[in-house]
Steps between C-alpha positions, in 0.01 A plus 500: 500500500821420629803505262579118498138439374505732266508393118592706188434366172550591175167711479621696766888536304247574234330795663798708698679512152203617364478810728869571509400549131202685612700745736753597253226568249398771811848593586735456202425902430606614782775258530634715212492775650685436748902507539749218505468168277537644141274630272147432529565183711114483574452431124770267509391298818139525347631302167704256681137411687310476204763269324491285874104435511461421130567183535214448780242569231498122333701315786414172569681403810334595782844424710599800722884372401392476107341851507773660690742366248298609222479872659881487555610359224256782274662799702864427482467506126231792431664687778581841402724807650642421831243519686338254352788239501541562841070399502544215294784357722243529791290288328799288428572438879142440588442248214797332624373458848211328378652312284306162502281552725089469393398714818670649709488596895473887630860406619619401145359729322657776752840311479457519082446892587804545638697338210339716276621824708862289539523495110391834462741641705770263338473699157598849688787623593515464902539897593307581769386839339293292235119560639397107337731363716440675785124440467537188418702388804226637705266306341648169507557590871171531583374179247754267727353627791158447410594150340694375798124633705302245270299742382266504144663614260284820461642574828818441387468740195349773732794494716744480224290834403514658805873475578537647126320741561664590820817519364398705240342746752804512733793504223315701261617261263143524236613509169426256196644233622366495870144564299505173291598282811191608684262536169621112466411440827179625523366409156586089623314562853158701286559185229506288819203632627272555217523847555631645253298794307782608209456406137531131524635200327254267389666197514259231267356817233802654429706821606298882486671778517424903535615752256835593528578181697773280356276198360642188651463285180785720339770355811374134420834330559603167276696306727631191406741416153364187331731345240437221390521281102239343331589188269256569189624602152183612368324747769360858399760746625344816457139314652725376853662813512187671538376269759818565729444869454159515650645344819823650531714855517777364277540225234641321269417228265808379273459198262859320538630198420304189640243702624366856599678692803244720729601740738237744716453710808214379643295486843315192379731217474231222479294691229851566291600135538117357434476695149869346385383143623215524222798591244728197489711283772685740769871495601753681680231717675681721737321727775642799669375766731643810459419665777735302692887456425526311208842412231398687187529276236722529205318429204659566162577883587513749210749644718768523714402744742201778492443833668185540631332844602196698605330768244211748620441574128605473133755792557657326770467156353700633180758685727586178677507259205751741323697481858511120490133366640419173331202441650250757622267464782211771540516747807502772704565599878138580459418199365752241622603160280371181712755240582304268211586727217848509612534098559307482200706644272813330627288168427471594096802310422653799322827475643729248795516787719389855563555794673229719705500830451278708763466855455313603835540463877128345433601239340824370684279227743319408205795411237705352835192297559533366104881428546408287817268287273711500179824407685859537384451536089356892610689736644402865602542897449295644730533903353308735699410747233385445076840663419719298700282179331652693183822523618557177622310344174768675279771244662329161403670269287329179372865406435559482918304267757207644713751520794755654298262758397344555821821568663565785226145618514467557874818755455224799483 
């Protein structure tokens, strides 16, 4: 087969996710035990995964374009730790490649490739000593070679694994990082292949995992913010609010005047929009994707401006309240905060602006990734230790703007 017959559909997309999935369910252990990328970055990368192929399970479109956006759009906001922002913006690139496209050539799909390593690379800091970027630059080398050759993309993929690998072998550059470029790698060309042999993803009976093994269902991202107002005095509050909750992460159902407000995370817009239809008339429905760079809204905030923070535990979660936290988001380096439950909690409406406190190196990709969606109304104090997040929480004033605060806050 040459390369400009070739054909990859979205069965295919559907597959090489599903053994990158596979291969970190081999790897992700000793991922984490290896240096460089954080703390346990295989766990991390492994979470970001589950969160991207959950929405394969019940997707309709059989696109390669659709699914691709579906995967991308699923790992920027589930994606965990940096490593796994630095994943999910892979996924990001490649979707955007195939963006509209129903198939696509060995030639596309390789071109799509080489976004993904191009916005990788863009969320790192360009030092030559980091091993992703030096692995990665090998690899899109030898991808563009074997793209401009016309070959399948298999070929392509083994190439792009073999000047990895030889880069790894002649810079001794194998740590974490290096790891999940080439676990990526070789999970899409086994996925590609059908030969895969790791605990799988069923993709039409659900998600199994094995013991131990972070259970993808609990990284189940909720993408999209549905508001919307539904012109009926009479409707059963309590009865539509339980409706929304069964399809979405966060929401609320307010009666108000002239109608009842809704607003919910969810990652089925149709279903959410379907169940208010068969409540009353619909109006000022509004739609937004966070996973991409959206304007927050400003909604009646309780208010001005919020502190938001990262607690491991009750102890911690009391310590940084009594420092100034308003809002609490559960973590640990161990156990990283996704992008969603940051976004997320900026979406609540509690106040017109906030501030992002990080309190680990592990989590600075991750909260930069939530400024870049949540725009100017967040700004960020990126601490590198729990008692700097302390420090820097005792200068917070709800009395100053985000900026104002930020600017006093960063002087740790």
């Amino acid at each position: 087969m040459t390369g400009n017959r070739e054909v990859i559909t979205g069965g295919d997309f559907k597959r090489m996710v599903s053994g990158a999935y596979s291969e970190f369910l081999l790897e992700y252990e000793n991922i984490n035990s290896q240096p460089g990328a954080g703390t346990l970055p295989g766990t991390h990368i492994l979470r970001t995964m589950g969160a991207a192929v959950m929405p394969l399970s019940d997707a309709k479109d059989d696109s390669i374009g659709g699914l691709s956006r579906r995967v991308a759009t699923a790992a920027v906001f589930g994606a965990r730790g940096n490593a796994g922002v630095v994943l999910a913006q892979m996924f990001r690139g490649i979707g955007t490649g195939l963006m509209g496209k129903y198939d696509a050539t060995g030639s596309e799909f390789g071109k799509a490739f080489q976004y993904g390593i191009l916005y990788a690379q863009r969320v790192l800091p360009d030092k030559s000593e980091n091993p992703f970027i030096t692995v990665a630059k090998a690899v899109a080398k030898g991808a563009y070679r074997a793209v401009r050759g016309g070959m399948p993309i298999a070929e392509i993929l083994g190439k792009a694994i073999e000047s990895g690998e030889k880069i790894i072998s002649e810079a001794g550059t194998n740590n974490a990082s290096a790891s999940i470029m080439i676990s990526f790698l070789k999970g899409c060309l086994k996925g590609l292949d059908g030969n895969f042999v790791s605990p799988t993803v069923s993709l039409s009976l659900g998600l199994g995992t094995h013991k131990n093994m972070p259970d993808p269902r609990n990284d189940l991202v909720r993408p999209y913010c549905v508001r919307l107002r539904i012109k009926s005095s009479n409707s059963n509050v309590p009865e539509l609010e339980r409706q929304m909750k069964d399809i979405s992460s966060f929401s609320m159902v307010e009666r108000m005047s002239g109608g009842i407000d809704i607003h919910l995370h969810t990652d089925h817009v149709g279903k959410a929009i379907d169940q208010a239809l068969g409540w009353g008339q619909l109006k000022d429905v509004k739609i937004t994707n966070m996973s991409e760079s959206h304007v927050l809204p400003v909604n009646d905030a309780l208010v001005k401006v919020a502190a938001l923070a990262v607690a491991k535990d009750a102890d911690e979660a009391q310590k940084l309240q009594d420092a100034g936290a308003t809002i609490l988001v559960s973590g640990s380096e161990e156990s990283s905060p996704s992008t969603a439950e940051i976004v997320g909690a900026a979406h609540s409406d509690l106040a017109s602006s906030y501030v992002l406190v990080s309190s680990s190196p592990d989590y600075k990709l991750v909260f930069k990734q939530a400024k870049k969606l949540l725009g100017n109304r967040v700004e960020l104090v990126l601490a590198e230790s729990f008692e700097q997040a302390i420090s820097a929480l005792k200068k917070f004033s709800k009395a100053l703007s985000a900026v104002e605060n930020a600017n006093i806050m960063n002087q740790i």
